[in-house]
C-alpha positions as CSV (number, residue, x, y, z in Angstrom):
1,X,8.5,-14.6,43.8
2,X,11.5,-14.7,41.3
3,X,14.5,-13.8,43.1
4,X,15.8,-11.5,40.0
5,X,12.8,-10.3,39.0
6,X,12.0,-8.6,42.6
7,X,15.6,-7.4,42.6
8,X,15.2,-5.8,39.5
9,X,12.1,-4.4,39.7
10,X,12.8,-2.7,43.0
11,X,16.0,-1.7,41.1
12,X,13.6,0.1,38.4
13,X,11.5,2.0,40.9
14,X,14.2,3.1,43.3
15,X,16.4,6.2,42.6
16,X,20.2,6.1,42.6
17,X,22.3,8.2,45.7
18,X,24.4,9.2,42.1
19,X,22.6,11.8,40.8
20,X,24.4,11.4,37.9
21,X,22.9,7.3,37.2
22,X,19.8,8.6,37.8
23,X,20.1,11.5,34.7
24,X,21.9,8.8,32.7
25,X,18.8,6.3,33.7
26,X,16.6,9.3,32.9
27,X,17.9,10.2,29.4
28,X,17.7,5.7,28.5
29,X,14.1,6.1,29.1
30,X,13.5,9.4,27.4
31,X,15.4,7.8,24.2
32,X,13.3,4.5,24.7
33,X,9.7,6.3,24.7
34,X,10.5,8.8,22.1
35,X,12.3,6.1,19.6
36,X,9.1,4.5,19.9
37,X,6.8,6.6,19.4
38,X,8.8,8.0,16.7
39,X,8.5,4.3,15.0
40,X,4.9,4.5,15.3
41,X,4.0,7.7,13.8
42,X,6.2,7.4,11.0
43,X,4.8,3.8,10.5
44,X,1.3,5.2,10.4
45,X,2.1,7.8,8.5
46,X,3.7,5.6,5.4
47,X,0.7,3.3,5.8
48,X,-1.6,6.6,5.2
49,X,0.6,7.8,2.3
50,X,0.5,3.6,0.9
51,X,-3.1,3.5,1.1
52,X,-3.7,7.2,-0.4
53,X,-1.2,5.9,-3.1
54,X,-3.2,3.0,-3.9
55,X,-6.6,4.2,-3.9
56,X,-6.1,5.5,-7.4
57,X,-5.6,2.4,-8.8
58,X,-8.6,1.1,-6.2
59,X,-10.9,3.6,-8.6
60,X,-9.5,2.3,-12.3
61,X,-8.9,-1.4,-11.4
62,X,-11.3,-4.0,-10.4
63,X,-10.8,-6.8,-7.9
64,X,-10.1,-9.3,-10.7
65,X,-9.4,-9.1,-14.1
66,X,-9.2,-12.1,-16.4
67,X,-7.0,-11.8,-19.8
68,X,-5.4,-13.6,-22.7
69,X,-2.4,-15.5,-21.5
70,X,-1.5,-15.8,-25.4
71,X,-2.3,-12.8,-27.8
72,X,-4.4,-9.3,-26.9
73,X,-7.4,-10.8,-27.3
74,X,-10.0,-13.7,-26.5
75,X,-13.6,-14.9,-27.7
76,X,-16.0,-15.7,-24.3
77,X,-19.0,-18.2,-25.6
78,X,-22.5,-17.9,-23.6
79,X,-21.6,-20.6,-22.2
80,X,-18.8,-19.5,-20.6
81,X,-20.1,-16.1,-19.1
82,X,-23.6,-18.4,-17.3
83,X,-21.0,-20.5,-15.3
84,X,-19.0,-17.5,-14.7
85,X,-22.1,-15.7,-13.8
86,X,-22.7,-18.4,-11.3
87,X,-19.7,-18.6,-9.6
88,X,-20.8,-18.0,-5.5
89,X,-18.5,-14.9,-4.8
90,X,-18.9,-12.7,-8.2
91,X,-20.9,-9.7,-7.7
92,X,-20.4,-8.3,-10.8
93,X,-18.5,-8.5,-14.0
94,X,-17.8,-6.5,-17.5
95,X,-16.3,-7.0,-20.6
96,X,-13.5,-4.3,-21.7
97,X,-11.6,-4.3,-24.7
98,X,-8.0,-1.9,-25.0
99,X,-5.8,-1.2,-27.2
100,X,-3.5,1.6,-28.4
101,X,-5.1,3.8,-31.2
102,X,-4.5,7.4,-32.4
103,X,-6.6,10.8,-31.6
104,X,-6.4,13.6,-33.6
105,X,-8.0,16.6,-32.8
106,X,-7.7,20.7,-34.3
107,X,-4.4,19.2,-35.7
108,X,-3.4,17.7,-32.5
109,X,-2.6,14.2,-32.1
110,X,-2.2,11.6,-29.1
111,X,-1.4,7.8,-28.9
112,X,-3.1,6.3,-26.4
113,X,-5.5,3.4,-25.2
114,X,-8.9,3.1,-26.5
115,X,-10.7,1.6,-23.6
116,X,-14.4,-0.3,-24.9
117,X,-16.7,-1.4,-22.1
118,X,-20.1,-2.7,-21.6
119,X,-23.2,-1.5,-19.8
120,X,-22.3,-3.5,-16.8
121,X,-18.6,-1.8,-16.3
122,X,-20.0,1.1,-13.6
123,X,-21.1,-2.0,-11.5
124,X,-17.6,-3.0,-11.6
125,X,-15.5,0.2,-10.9
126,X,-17.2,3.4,-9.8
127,X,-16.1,5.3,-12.8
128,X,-18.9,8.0,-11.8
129,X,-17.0,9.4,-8.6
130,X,-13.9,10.4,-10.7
131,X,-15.8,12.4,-13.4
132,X,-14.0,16.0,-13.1
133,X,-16.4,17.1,-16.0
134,X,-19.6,16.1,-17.8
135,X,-21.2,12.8,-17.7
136,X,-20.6,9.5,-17.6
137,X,-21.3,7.6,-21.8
138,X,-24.0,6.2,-22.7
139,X,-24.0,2.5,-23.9
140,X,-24.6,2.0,-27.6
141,X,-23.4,5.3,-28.9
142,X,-20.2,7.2,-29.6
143,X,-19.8,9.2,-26.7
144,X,-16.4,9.1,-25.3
145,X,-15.0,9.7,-21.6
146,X,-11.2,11.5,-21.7
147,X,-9.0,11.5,-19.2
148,X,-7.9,15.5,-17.9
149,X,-4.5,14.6,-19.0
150,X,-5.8,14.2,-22.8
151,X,-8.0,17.0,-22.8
152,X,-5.0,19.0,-21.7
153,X,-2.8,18.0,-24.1
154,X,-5.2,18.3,-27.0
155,X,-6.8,21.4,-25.7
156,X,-10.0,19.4,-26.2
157,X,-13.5,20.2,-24.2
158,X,-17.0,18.9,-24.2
159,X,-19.4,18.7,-26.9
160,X,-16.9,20.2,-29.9
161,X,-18.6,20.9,-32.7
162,X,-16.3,23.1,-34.2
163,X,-13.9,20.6,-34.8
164,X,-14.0,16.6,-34.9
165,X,-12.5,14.3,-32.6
166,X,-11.3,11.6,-34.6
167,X,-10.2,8.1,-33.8
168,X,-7.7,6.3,-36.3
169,X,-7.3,2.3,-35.7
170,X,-5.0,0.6,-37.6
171,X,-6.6,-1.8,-39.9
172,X,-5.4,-5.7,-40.0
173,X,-4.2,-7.3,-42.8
174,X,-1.0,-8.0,-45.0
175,X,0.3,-6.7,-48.0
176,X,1.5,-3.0,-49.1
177,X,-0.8,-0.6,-48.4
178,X,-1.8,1.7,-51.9
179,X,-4.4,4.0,-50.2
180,X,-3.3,5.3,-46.8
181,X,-6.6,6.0,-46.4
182,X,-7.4,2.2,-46.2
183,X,-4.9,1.7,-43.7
184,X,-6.8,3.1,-41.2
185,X,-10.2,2.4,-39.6
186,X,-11.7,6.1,-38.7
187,X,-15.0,7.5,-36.9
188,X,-16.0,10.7,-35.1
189,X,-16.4,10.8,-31.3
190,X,-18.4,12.9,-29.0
191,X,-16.7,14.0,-25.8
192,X,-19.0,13.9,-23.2
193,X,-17.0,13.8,-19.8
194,X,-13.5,14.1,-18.8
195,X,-12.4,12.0,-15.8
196,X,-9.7,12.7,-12.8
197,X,-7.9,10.5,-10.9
198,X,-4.2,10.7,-10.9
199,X,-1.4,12.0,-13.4
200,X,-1.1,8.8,-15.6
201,X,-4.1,7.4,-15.4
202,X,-5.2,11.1,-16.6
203,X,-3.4,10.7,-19.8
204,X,-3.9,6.7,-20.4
205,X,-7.5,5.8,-21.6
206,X,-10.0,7.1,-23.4
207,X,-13.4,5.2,-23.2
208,X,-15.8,4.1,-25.6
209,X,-19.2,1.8,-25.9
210,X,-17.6,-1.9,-26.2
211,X,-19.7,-2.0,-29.7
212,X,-17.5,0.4,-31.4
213,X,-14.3,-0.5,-29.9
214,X,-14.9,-4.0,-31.4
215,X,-15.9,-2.5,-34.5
216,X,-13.0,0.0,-35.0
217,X,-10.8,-3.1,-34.3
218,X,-12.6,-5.3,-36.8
219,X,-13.4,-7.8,-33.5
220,X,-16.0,-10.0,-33.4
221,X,-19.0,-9.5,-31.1
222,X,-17.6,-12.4,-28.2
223,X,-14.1,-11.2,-28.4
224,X,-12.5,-8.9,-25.9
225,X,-9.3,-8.4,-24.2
226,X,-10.6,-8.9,-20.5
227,X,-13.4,-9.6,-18.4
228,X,-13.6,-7.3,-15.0
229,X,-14.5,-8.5,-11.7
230,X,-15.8,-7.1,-8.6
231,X,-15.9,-9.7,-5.8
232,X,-18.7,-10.3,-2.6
233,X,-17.3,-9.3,0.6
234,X,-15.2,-12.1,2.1
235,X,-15.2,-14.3,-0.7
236,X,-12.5,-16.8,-1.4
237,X,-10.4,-15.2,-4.0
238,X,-8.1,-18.2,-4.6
239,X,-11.2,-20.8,-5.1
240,X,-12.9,-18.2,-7.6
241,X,-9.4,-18.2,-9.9
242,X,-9.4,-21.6,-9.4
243,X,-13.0,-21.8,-10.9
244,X,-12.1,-19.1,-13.5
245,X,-9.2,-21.4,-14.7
246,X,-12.0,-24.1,-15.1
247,X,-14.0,-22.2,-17.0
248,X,-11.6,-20.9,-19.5
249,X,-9.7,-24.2,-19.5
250,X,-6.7,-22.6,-18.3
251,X,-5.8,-20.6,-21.6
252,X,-6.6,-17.3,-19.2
253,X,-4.4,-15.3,-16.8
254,X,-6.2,-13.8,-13.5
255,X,-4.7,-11.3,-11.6
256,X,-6.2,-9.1,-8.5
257,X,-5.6,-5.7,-8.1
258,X,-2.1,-6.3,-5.9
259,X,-1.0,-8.0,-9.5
260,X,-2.1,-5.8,-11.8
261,X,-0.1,-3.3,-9.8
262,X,2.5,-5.7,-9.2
263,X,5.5,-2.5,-9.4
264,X,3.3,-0.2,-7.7
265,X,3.1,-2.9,-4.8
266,X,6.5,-3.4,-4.5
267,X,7.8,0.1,-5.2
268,X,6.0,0.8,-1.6
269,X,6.9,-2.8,0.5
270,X,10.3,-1.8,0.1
271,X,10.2,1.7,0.7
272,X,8.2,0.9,4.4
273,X,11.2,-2.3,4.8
274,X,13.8,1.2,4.0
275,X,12.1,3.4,6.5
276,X,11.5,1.1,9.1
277,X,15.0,-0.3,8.7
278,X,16.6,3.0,9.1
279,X,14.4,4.0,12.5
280,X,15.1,0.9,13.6
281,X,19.1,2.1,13.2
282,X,17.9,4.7,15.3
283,X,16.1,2.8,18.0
284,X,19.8,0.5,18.1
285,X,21.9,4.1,18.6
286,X,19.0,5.2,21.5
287,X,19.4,1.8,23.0
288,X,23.3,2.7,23.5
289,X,22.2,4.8,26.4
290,X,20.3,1.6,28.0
291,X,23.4,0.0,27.9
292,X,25.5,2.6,29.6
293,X,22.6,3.1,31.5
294,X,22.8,-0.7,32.9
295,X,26.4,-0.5,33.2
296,X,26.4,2.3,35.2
297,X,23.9,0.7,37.7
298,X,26.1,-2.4,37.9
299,X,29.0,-0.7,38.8
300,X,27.0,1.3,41.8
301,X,25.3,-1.5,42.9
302,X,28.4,-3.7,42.9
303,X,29.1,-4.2,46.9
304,X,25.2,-5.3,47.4
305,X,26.4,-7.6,44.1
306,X,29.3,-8.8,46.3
307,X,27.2,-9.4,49.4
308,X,24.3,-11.1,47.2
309,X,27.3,-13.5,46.1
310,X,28.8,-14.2,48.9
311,X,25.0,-14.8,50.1
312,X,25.1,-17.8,47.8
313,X,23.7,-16.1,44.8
314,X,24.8,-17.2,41.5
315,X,26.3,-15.2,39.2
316,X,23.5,-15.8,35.9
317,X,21.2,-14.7,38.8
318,X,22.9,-11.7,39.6
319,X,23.2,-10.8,35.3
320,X,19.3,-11.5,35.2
321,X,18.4,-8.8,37.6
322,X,19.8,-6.5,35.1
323,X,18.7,-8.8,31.9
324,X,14.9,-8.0,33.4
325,X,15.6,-4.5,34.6
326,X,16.4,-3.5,30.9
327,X,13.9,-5.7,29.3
328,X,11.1,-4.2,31.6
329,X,12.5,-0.8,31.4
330,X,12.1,-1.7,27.4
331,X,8.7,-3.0,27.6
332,X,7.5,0.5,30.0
333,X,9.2,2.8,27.7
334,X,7.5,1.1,24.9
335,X,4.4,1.3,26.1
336,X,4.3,4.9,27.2
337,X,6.1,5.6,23.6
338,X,2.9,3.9,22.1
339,X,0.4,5.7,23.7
340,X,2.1,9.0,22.9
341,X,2.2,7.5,19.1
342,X,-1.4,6.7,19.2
343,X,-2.5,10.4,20.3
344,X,-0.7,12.1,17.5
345,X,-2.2,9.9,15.4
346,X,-5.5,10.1,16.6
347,X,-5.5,14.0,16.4
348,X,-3.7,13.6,13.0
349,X,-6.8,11.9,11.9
350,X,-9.4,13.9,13.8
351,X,-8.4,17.2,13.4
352,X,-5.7,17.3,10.2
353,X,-3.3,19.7,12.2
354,X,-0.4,18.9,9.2
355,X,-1.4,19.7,5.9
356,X,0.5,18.2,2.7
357,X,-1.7,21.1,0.7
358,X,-4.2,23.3,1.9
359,X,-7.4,20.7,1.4
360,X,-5.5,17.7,1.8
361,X,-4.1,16.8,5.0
362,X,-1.6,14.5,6.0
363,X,-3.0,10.8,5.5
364,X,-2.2,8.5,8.6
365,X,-3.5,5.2,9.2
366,X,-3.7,3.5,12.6
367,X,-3.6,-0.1,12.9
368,X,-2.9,-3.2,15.3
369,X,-0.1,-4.8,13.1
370,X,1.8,-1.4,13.5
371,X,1.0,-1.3,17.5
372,X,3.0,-4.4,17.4
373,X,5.7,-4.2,15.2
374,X,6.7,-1.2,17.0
375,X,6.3,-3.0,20.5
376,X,8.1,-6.2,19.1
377,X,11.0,-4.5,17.8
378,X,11.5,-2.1,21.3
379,X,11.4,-5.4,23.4
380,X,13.6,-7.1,21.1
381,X,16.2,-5.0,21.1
382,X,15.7,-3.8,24.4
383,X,16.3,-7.2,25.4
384,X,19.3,-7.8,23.2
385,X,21.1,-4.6,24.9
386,X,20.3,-5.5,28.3
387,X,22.0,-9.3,28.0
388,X,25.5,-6.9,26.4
389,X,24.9,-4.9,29.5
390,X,24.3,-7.5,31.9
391,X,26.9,-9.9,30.4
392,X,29.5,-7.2,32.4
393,X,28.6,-9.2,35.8
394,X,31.5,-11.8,36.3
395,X,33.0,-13.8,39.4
396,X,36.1,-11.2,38.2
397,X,33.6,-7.9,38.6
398,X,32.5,-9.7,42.5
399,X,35.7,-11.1,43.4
């Protein structure tokens, strides 16, 4: 067996005659296990709040979404949509076409995007689970779907027949305009169900049939903004753009939901980098007490250190003992911290003992890649402060 390593480990399970080293050793494991576990609950807990933060945007946006890369619009032939209907990995797609138009309502008014889809868009998204109110439209008519957000604002309910709900699109063309009322492209709108998701989706769309979108725009019948994708599970994402690209002979831009969130995405990478950085800091103060900790031992064990050396031992095997005392006492503490971690999570999940509001708890996530960031980053630095500590054995210190 290893020299060192059976020194140190004997060293790790034997108790000091200085009460004292012992506290000190004591106190070096205590801030090892909590600082871990620590890690690993807030960890889980960011990756709860990142993936409750995202599924909003999991309900509006699809997997991929293909759109103009020059101008709001593009024209899709029959051709066009058979290959793309072919492609192995596409389980579904729609057509949408958005753009920013005016409401007006009991002398209210809101600009805001007029969203026109197709029959096939509730294959794409599930636009039924976030229907506060009402139904979902049906295709071919002028029902409309409001966000909560707009029927707030407007003071607008279902089926209003007291009043009109009016769309006003601003008509193409050049020229001065003699009749305002030419300038605008108007129709009537039924409400028939307000959706719910989050505040600013809430107060971003209002949908209609993909008919009268493109007629209120003056588009023709194969022209749209975008074409919405839900994808097979494990397909090849970067093949399918590849084969999109193709198909629309690169005049298109494809983005999956991370892209088309691209801000959202980022906002929360750096905000887990932040938090993890600064208990991290935390972990490096903690891991102070190791140090001391190790020094402390060193200077107790020092005549068995002499007697060792004058034994023949070499000094860098007289440091390692205390190298692989730390780094083990690193890799323990770790691992009790992580189990601790992983029961608060668990019960987090299972029984919600932390509310945020009274229905909704908490969210945590467990997961592997956490399990070992958090062990990675104990061991590291656990190592790092033992070789400081353990640099402290010289010929000088055994002389």
């Amino acid at each position: 067996m290893n020299f060192s390593l059976y020194i140190a480990k004997r060293y790790l399970r034997s108790a000091s005659k200085n009460n004292a080293i012992n506290i000190i050793n004591g106190i070096a494991s205590l801030g090892i296990i909590v600082g871990a576990m620590a890690l690993f609950v807030v960890l889980s807990v960011f990756s709860g709040l990142k993936d409750f933060s995202l599924s909003f945007s999991n309900d509006s946006d699809p997997d991929l979404k293909i759109s103009a890369t020059l101008g709001k619009s593009f024209y899709v032939s029959a051709k066009q949509n058979e290959k793309l209907l072919k492609i192995n990995g596409i389980a579904a797609s729609s057509k949408v076409l958005e753009d920013r138009v005016l409401f007006m309502f009991d002398g209210k008014e809101i600009v805001t995007y007029l969203k026109g889809i197709d029959a096939s868009y509730g294959k794409v998204n599930d636009v039924k689970k976030t229907i506060f109110q009402g139904d979902w439209l049906e295709p071919n008519t002028t029902q409309v779907v409001v966000g909560y957000g707009i029927s707030q604002k407007l003071s607008l309910g279902l089926f209003e027949f007291n009043h009109p709900f009016e769309v006003f699109v601003p008509r193409p063309g050049k020229g001065a305009i003699e009749n305002p009322e030419q300038a605008f492209n108007k129709t009537d709108v039924a409400p028939v169900g307000i959706y719910a998701i989050s505040e600013d989706l809430d107060s971003k769309y209002v949908y209609v049939d993909l008919g009268l979108a493109q007629n209120l725009l003056e588009y023709k019948s194969n022209q749209i903004s975008a074409i919405e994708l839900k994808l097979k599970p494990n397909s090849d994402e970067e093949i399918i753009k590849k084969e999109l690209q193709t198909i629309f002979n690169n005049k298109v831009t494809v983005k999956n939901r991370a892209q088309l969130n691209d801000s959202l995405y980022k906002m929360l990478n750096t905000e887990n980098i932040a938090v993890y950085l600064i208990f991290t800091l935390v972990i490096i103060i903690a891991l102070f007490n190791l140090i001391g900790a190790l020094i402390m031992m060193i200077l107790d064990k020092k005549e068995n250190l002499k007697t060792l050396f004058n034994l023949g031992a070499e000094v860098k095997s007289l440091r390692k003992i205390f190298l692989l005392q730390g780094t083990l006492l690193s890799i323990f503490g770790g691992i009790v911290g992580l189990l601790l971690g992983i029961i608060v999570v668990l019960l987090q999940q299972q029984f919600q003992f932390i509310m945020i509001t009274p229905t909704l708890a908490y969210p945590v996530v467990f997961n592997i890649q956490n399990v070992l960031i958090v062990f990675a980053t104990i061991v590291l630095l656990g190592f790092i402060a033992s070789f400081i500590a353990s640099s402290r054995v010289t010929k000088k210190l055994l002389g």
